[in-house]
Every structure is written in C-alpha cells, then in structure tokens.
C-alpha positions as CSV (number, residue, x, y, z in Angstrom):
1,X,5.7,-59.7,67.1
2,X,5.3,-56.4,69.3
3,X,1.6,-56.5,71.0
4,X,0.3,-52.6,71.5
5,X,-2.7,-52.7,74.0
6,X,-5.1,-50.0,73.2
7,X,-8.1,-48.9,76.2
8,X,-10.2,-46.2,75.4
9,X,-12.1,-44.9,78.1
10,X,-14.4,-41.9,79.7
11,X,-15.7,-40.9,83.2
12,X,-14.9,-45.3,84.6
13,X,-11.9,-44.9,86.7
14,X,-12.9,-47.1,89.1
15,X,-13.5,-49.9,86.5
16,X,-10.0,-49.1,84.4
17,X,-8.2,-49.3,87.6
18,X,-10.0,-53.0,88.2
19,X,-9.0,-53.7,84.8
20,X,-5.1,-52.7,84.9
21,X,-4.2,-55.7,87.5
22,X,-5.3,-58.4,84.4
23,X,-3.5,-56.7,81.6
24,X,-0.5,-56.6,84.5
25,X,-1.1,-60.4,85.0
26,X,-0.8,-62.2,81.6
27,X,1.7,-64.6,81.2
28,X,2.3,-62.6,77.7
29,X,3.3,-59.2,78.8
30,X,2.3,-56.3,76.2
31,X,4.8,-54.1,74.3
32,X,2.9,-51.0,75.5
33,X,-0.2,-50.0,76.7
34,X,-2.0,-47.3,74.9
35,X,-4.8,-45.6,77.5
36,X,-6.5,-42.7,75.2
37,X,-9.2,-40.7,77.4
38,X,-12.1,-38.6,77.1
39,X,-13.3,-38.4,80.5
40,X,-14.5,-35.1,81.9
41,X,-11.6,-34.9,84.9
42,X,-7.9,-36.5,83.7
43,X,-7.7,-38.6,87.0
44,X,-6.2,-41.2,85.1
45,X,-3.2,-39.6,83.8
46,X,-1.5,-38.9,87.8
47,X,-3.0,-42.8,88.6
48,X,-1.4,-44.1,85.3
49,X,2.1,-41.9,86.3
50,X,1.6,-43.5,90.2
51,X,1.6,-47.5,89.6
52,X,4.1,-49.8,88.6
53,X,3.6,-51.7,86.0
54,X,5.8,-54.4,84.1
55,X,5.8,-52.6,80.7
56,X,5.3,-48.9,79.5
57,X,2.3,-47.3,79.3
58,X,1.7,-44.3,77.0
59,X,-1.4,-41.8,78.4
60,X,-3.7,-39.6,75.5
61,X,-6.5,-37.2,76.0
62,X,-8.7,-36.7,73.5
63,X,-12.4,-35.3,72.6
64,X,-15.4,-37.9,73.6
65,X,-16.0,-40.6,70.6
66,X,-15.4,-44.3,70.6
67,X,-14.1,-44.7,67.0
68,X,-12.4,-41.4,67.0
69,X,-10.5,-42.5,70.3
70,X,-9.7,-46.0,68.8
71,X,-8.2,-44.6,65.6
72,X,-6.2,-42.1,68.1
73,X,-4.8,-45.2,69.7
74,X,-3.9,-46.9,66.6
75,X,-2.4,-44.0,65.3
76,X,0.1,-43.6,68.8
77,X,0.5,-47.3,69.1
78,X,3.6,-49.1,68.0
79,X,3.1,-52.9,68.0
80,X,2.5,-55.4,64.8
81,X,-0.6,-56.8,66.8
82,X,-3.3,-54.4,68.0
83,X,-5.6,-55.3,71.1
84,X,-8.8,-53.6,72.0
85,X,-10.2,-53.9,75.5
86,X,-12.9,-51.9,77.1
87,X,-12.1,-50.8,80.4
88,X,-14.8,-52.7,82.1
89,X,-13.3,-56.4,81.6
90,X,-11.1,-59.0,83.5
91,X,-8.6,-61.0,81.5
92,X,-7.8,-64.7,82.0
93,X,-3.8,-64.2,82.8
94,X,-3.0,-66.6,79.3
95,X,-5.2,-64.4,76.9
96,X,-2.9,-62.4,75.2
97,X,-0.5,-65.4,74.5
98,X,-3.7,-67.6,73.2
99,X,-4.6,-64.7,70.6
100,X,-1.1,-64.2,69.4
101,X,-0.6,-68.0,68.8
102,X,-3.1,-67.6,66.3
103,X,-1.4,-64.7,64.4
104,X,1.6,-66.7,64.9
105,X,0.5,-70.5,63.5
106,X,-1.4,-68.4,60.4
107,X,1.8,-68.6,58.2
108,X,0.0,-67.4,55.1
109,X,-1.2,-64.0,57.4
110,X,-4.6,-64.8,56.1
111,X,-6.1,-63.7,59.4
112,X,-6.8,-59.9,60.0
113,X,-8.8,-60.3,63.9
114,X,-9.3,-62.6,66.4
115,X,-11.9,-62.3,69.0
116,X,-12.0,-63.8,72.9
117,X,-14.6,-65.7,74.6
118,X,-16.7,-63.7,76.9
119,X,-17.7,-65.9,80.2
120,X,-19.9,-64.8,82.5
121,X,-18.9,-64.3,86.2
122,X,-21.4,-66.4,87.6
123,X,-24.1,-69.1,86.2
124,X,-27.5,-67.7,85.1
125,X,-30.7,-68.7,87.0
126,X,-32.8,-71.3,85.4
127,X,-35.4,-68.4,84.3
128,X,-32.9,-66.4,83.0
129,X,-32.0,-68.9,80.9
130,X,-35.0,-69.6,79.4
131,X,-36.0,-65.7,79.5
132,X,-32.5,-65.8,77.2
133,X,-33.3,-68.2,75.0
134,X,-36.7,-66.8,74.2
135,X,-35.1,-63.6,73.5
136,X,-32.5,-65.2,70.7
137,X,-34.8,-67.1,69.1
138,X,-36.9,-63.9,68.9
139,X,-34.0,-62.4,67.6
140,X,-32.8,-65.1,65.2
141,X,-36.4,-65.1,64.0
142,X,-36.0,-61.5,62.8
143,X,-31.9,-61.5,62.0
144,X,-30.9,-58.9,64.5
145,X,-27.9,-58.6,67.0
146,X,-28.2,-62.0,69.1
147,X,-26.6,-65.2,69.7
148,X,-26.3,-67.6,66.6
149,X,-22.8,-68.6,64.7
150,X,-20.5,-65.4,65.0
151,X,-21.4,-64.6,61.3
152,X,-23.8,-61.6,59.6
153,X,-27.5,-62.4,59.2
154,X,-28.9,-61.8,55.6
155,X,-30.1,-58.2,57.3
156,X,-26.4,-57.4,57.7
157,X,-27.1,-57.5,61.5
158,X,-24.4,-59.2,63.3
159,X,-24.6,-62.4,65.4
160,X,-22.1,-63.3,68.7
161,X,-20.7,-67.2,68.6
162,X,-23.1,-69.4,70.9
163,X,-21.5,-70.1,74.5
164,X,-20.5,-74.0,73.5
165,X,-19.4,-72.8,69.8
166,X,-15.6,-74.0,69.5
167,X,-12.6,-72.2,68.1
168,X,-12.8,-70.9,64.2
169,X,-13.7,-69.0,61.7
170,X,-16.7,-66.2,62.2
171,X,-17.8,-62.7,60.7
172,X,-18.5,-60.6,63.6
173,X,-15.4,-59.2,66.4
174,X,-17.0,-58.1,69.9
175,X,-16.0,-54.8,70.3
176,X,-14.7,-55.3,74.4
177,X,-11.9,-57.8,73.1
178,X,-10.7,-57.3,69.3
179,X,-7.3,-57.9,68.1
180,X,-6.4,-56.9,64.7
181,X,-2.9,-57.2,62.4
182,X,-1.4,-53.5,62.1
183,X,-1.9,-54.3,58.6
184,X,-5.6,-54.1,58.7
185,X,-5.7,-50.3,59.4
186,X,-3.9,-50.3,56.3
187,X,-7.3,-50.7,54.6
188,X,-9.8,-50.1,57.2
189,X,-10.7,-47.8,60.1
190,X,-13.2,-47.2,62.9
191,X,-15.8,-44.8,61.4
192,X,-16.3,-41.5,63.2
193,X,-19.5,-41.0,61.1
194,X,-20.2,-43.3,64.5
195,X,-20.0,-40.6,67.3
196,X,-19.9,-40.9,70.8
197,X,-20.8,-44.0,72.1
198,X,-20.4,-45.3,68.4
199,X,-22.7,-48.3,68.9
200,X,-21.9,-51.1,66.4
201,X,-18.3,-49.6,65.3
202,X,-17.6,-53.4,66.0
203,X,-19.6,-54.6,63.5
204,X,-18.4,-52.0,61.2
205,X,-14.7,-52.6,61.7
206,X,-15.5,-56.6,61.4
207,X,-17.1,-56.1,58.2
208,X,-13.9,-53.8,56.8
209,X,-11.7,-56.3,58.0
210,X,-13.0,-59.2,55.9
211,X,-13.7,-56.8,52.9
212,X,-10.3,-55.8,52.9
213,X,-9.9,-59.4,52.1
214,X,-9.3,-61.1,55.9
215,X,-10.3,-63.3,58.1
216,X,-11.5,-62.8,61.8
217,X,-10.7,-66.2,63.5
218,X,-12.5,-67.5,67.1
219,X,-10.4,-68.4,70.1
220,X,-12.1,-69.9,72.9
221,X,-9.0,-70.3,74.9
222,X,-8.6,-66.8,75.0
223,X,-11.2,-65.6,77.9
224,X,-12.4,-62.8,79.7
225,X,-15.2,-62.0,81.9
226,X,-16.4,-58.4,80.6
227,X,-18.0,-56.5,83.6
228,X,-20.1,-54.1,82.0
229,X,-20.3,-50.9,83.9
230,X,-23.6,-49.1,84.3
231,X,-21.2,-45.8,84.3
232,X,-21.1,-43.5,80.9
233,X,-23.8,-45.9,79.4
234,X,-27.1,-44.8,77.3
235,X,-30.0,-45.6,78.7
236,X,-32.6,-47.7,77.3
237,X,-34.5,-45.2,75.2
238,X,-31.1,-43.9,73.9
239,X,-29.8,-47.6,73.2
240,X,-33.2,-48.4,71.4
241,X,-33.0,-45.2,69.1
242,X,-29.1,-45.6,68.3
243,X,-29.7,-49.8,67.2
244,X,-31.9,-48.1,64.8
245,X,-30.0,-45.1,63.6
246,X,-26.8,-46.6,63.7
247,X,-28.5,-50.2,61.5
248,X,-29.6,-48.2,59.0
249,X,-26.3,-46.3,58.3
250,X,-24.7,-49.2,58.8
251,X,-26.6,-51.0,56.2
252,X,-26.9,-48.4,53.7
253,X,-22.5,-48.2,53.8
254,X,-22.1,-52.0,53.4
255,X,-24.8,-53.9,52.4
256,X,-27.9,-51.7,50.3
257,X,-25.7,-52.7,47.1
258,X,-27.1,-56.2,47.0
259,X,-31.2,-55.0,46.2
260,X,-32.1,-58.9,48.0
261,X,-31.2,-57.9,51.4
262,X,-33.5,-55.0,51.6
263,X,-36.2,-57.2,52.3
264,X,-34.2,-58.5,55.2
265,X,-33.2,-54.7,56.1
266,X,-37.2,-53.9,56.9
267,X,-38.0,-57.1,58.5
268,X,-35.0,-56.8,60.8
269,X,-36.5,-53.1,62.1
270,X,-39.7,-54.7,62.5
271,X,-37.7,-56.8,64.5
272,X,-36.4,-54.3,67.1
273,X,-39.5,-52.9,67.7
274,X,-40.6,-57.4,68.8
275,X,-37.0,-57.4,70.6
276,X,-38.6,-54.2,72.5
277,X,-42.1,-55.0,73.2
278,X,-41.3,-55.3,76.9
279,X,-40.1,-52.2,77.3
280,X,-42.2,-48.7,76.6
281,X,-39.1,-47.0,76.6
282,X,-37.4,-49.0,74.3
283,X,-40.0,-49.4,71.9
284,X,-40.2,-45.2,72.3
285,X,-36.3,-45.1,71.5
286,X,-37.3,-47.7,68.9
287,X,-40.3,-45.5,67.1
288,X,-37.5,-42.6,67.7
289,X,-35.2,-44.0,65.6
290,X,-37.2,-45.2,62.9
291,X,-38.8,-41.7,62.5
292,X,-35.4,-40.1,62.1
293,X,-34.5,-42.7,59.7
294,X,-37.4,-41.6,57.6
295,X,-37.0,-38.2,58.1
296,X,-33.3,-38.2,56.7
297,X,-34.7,-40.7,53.7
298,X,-36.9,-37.8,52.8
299,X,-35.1,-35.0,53.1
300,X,-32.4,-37.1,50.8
301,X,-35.2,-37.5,48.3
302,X,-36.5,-34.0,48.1
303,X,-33.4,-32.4,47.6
C-alpha cells in the first residue's frame, strides 16, 4: 500500500518546519508528502524546494479553510492510505508503520480510520490533574467534547479515548492524526459548510466514515506528542462561540433525525455554558453562539 501524507497549514512555519524532521524519521517512509497552504506569505514553498528529504514532497496553495484544504489534499494525493497531521505535532519514528499494520491485518477492509495516541510532552502537576478531572466529569455529566471511551455521547458530541484506554474499536478520529482508506472519500468528505478554522470537521468526517459503513480502529502504539501552537488559533471567545455554532449544525446534519436525542442536544448547550463558567469570555462566546443559533432557527421558521 502507497501512504500519501497530507499537512495543511497557515501562517506556522516555524512549527511545520519542527514537524518535517518526524515525518523524515519514521521507520515507514511515506509515498509522498502533500503540504497544501493558506498562509498569508508562501515561505514554505522555497523551504520545502531547499531541504532534503527521503521521499517527494508535492507543495499547493490554496484559499484559508481547514476542510476545503484537506479535500485539496486528498484530491492531489496519490496513495491507498491517507494520513492527516497538523503541523504542530512530533511523531514517534514507528507511527506510520503501527497504523498501516492495522489496514494491513484487517483482511476483510472493514476499517475506514485509525487514530494515534496523543502523549503529552511532560507529566501534569498534581493540581492539574485534579483541575482535569473535575473538568471531564463536568463534561461527561453534560455529554460534551471530553475524555470518556472514544465513542459519541447520546448528544452527538464526541468523546477522546481515556489516556490508559487500550488499542480498539472507537467512534471519534482526532483531527491532528487521522488516517483514512482512499476508499472512504469515496463516500465521505470534509464539509466546507465548516469554514476556516472548521472546528469539529473531525468529528464530522468520523461520523461519515462509520456511516459510510466503517470502522475507525484505536492504536496506542502509534504515538505522537501534538504541540499545539498558540499561532493562527481563535481565541477563547471565538472558540466558545464556534463549539456552539459549529454543535448545532453539526447535530442538525447527523443526528436531529432520531427526535430522542434532542433532549440531549439542549442539555449538552447548557453544558458549554457549566464547561465555561470560569471564563467571562467564554461564557460571552458561549451566549454568542447560542444567540446566533436562535437567530438562524427563526429566521428558518418565518420564512
């Protein structure tokens, strides 16, 4: 099987060019590497023309969008396995080989994804901890975005695997390291109803995938450490207001169908206002979002 990497990035050269050396370093080199840019200066097309690297790398500038940059990339790309990185992560050197076992051993092509591990660079404080695990049960309490089992709440919110959760199946891809069969976009692609930062196209293109009638499969072995770059990100008003915006469409395209979930739907936005109580500005990007929620909801109805 050919593996196609695929980076999307915008205004982070000095994280992409941290990022290269890992990609450089598996043990499992890729096919190609697919590098499709939005960033307001194209610095990384001469850098990308300047290094050496042990397979070709293919450079594409397009307008600013997540999902609309990932769908360029699969559309350019060549490979029967698809990797999506953000440019802000570190890659154990065996990563690429772990995931593609898994697509290998699943003889009956039953799996669509695979998702990595994220490990953090260094162990949390004691009070972080504890700060942490307030926070999920907070969140598990109300079914929004937290740590739990890797699979959809009832809400249609996703949940991230828990940090001692072992290899198999789960719902929900993390959008910095997702790996998909070619085959998948057959069926599915990133929606560029999400613009820009397209917060939650992850969850979007997880839930596609198993709709289309796959699985997404867990691999622990497969590791990365995923940086996180404080560069090109929303702030926390902006975050707050998107969660909301981007839930509700979200929900409304994949899960308003089934009339039981609704309930689930309004106690989850109560939810990210208790997620935000310690924060004025995100429960003002929270109050934000609901009210343009509304707003559209009305306008809908009064047409």
């Amino acid at each position: 099987m050919k593996i196609s990497v695929i980076i999307c990035t915008r205004n982070r050269f000095d994280d992409f060019a941290k990022t290269l050396p890992s990609i450089a370093a598996q043990t499992r080199l890729p096919d190609e590497l697919v590098v499709v840019d939005s960033s307001d200066e194209k610095r990384l097309e001469g850098y990308l023309n300047s290094v050496e690297l042990p397979f070709p790398a293919r450079y594409f500038y397009t307008q600013p969008g997540l999902t609309l940059q990932r769908n360029h990339g699969i559309r350019e790309s060549k490979g029967d396995l698809i990797f999506f990185f953000d440019d802000d992560v570190d890659l154990d050197v065996n990563y690429l080989a772990e995931v593609e076992k898994v697509f290998a051993d699943d003889v009956k092509r039953e799996i669509g994804a695979v998702g990595g591990k994220i490990v953090e660079p260094t162990s949390p404080s004691p009070r972080l901890k504890f700060e942490r695990f307030a926070f999920c049960v907070l969140r598990f309490a109300f079914g929004v975005v937290g740590t739990h089992n890797g699979k959809f709440h009832p809400s249609g919110m996703p949940s991230h695997p828990r940090p001692n959760q072992p290899s198999g199946f789960i719902e929900c891809l993390s959008g910095c390291c997702m790996a998909f069969r070619r085959d998948v976009f057959e069926k599915a692609a990133f929606d560029e109803h999400l613009a820009r930062y397209g917060l939650m196209e992850d969850v979007d293109i997880s839930k596609q995938t198993l709709d289309a009638g796959y699985k997404i499969y867990y691999q622990t072995s497969a590791t990365l450490i995923h940086n996180e770059s404080p560069m090109n990100r929303l702030n926390v008003q902006q975050w707050a207001e998107m969660s909301v915006v981007n839930y509700d469409y979200l929900f409304r395209k994949s899960w308003a169908y089934e009339k039981w979930r609704w309930l689930f739907y309004y106690w989850a936005l109560i939810g990210l206002f208790a997620a935000n109580f310690h924060s004025l500005k995100g429960l003002k990007g929270t109050l934000a979002g609901v009210k343009r929620i509304v707003g559209h909801a009305f306008s809908v109805t009064s047409r």
